[in-house]
Backbone as numpy.savetxt, mean C-alpha at the origin, in Angstrom:
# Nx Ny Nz CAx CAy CAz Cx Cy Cz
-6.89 -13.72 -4.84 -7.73 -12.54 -4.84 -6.84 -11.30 -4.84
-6.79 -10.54 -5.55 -6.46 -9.29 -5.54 -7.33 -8.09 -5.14
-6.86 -7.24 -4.18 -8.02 -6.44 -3.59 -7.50 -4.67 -3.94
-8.65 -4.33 -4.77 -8.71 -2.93 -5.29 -7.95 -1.91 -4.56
-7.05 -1.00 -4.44 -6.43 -0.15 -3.60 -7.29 1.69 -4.23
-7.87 1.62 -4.27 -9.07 2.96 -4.49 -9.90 2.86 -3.38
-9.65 4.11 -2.47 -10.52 3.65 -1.39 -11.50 4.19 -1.64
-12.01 4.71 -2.90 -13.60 4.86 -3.22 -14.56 4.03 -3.56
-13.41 2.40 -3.98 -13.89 1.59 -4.53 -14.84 0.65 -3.97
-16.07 0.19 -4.31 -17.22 -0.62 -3.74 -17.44 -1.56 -3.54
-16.16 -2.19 -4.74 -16.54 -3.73 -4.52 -14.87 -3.95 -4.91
-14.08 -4.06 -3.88 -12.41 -4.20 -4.49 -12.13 -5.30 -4.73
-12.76 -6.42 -4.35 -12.34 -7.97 -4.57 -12.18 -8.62 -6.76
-10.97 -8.70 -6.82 -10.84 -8.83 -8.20 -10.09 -10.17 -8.10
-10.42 -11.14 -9.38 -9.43 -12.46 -9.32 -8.12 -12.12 -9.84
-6.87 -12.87 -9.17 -5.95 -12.92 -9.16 -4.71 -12.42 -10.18
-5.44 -12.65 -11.45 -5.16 -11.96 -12.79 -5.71 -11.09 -13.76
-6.38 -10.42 -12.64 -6.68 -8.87 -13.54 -5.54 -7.99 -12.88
-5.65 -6.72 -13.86 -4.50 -5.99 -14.09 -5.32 -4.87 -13.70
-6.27 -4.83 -13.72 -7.25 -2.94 -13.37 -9.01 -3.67 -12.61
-9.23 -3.25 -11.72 -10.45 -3.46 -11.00 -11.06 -3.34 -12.21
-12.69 -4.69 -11.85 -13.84 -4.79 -12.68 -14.49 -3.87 -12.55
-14.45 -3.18 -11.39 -15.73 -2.18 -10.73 -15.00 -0.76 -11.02
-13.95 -0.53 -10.53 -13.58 0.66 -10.89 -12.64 1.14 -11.58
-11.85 0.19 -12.50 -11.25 0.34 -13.59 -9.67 1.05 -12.58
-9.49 1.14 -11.38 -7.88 1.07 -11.11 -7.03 0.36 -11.50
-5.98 0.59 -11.59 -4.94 -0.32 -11.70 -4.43 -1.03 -10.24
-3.91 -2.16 -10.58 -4.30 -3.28 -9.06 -3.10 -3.72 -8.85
-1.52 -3.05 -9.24 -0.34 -3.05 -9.14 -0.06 -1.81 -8.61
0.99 -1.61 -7.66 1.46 -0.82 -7.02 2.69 -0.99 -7.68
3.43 0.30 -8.33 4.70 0.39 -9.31 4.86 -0.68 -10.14
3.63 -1.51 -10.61 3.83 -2.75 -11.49 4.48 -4.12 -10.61
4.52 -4.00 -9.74 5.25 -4.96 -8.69 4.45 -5.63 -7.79
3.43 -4.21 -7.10 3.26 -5.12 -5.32 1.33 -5.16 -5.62
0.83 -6.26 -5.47 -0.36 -6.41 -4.91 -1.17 -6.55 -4.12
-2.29 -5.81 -3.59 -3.00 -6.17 -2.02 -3.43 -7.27 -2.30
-3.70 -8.42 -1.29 -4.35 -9.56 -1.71 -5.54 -9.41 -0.40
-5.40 -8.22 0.60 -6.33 -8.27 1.62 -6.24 -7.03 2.52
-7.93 -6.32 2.69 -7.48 -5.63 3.92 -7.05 -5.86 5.12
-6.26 -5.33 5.64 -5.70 -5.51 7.29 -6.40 -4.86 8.23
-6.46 -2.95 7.90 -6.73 -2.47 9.24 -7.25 -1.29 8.55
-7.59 -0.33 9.33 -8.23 1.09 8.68 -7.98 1.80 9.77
-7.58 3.06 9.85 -6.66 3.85 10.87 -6.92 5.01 10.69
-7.12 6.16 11.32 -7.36 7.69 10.90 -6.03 7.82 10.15
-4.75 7.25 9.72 -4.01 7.80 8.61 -4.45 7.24 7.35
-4.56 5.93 7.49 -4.60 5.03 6.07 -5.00 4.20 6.61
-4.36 3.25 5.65 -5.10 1.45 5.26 -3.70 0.75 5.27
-3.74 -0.58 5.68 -3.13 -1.44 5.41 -3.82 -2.67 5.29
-3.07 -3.00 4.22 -2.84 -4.89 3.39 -2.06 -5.35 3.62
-2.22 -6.91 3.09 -1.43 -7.72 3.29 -1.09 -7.73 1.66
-0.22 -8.07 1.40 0.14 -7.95 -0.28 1.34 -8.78 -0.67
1.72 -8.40 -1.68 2.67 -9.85 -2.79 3.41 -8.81 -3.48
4.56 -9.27 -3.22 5.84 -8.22 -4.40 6.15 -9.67 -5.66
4.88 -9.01 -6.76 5.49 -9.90 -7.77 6.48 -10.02 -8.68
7.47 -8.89 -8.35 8.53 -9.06 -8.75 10.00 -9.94 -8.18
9.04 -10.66 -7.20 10.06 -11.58 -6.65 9.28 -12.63 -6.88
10.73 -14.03 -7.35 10.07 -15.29 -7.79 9.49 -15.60 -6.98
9.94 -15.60 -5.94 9.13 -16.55 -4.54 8.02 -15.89 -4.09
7.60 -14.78 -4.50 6.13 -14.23 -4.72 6.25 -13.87 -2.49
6.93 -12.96 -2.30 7.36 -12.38 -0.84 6.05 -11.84 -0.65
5.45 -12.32 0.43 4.48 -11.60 1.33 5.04 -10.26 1.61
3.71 -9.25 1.93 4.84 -7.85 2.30 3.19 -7.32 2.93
3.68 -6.06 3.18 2.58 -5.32 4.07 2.60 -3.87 3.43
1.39 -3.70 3.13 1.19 -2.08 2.06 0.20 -1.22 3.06
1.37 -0.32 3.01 0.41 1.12 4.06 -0.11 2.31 3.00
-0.84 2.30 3.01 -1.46 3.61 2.13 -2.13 5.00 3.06
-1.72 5.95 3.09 -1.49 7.22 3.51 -3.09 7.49 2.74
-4.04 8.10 3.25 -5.30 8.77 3.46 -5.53 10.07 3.60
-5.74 10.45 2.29 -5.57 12.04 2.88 -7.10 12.92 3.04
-7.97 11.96 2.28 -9.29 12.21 2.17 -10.09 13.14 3.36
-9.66 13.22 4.22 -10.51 13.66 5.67 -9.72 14.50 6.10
-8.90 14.99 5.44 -7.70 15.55 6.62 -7.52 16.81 5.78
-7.66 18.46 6.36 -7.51 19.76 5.90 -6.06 19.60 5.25
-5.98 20.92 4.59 -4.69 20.38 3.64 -3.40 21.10 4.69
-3.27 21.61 5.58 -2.39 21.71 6.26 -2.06 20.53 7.16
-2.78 19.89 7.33 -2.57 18.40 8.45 -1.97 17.60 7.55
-2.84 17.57 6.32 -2.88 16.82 4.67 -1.07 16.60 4.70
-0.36 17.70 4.61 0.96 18.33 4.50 1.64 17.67 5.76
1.64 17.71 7.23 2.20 16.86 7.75 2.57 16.09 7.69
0.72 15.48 6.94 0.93 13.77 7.14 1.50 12.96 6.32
1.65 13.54 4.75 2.75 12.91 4.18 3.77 13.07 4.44
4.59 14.09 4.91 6.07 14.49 5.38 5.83 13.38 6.30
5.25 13.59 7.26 5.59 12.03 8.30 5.70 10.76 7.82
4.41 10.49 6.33 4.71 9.27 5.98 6.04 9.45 5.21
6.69 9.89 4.61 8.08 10.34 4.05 9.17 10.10 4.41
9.11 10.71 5.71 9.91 10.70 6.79 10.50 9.28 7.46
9.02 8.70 7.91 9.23 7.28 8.09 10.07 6.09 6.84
9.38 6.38 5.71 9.58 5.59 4.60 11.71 5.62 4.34
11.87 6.74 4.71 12.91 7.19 4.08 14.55 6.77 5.60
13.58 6.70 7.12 14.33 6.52 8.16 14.00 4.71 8.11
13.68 4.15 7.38 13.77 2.51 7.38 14.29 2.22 5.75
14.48 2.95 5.43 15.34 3.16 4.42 17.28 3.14 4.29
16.96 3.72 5.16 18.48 4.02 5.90 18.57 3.00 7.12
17.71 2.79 7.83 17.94 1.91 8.70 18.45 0.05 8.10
18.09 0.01 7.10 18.71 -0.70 6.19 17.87 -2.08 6.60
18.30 -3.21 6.72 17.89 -4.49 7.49 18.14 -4.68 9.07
17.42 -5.18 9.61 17.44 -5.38 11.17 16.34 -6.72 11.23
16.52 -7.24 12.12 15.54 -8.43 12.56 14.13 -7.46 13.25
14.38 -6.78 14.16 13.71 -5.96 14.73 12.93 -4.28 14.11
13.01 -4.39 12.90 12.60 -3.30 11.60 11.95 -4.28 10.64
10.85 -3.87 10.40 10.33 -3.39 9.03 11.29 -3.52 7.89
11.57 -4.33 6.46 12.31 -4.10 5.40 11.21 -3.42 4.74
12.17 -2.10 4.06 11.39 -1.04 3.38 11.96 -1.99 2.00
10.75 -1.98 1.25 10.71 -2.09 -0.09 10.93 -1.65 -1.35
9.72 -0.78 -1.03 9.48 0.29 -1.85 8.45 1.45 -1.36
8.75 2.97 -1.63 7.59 4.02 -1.63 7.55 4.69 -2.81
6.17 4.87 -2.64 5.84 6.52 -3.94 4.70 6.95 -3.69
């Protein structure tokens, strides 16, 4: 199952090999690579999935946070990506650890 990443979307559940939601015509690759296969959680920042970097053979489980800006004035709006930024970019540098998060990929 591949699950729609449009959080306008109504019905996100798409089979495994579509390339753009039935319902809302998104695209269902993240940089052509990572797919949600499920929601996780819903948070006053964003959303997280559980997802698949198919650019690895062994098809790596991974975890996709998506930043929400929908509700949020555009000065908070402005924080809150610098924070998500911020983060993305300090596990970035933090490189590998047992005890970290491996950063993947952002955009």
């Amino acid at each position: 199952m591949s699950y729609c990443l449009n959080p306008k979307c109504q019905n996100p559940q798409n089979p495994n090999q579509a390339r753009f939601c039935a319902y809302c015509g998104h695209r269902l690759r993240l940089g052509g690579r990572f797919r949600a296969l499920r929601l996780i959680s819903i948070g006053g920042m964003g959303r997280t999935f559980l997802g698949v970097d198919e650019a690895d053979d062994s098809k790596t489980k991974c975890i996709i946070k998506q930043l929400s800006l929908q509700n949020q004035d555009t000065n908070n709006a402005q924080k809150a990506a610098e924070s998500f930024r911020q983060e993305a970019t300090r596990l970035q540098v933090l490189g590998q650890h047992p005890q970290i998060p491996e950063l993947l990929a952002y955009f």
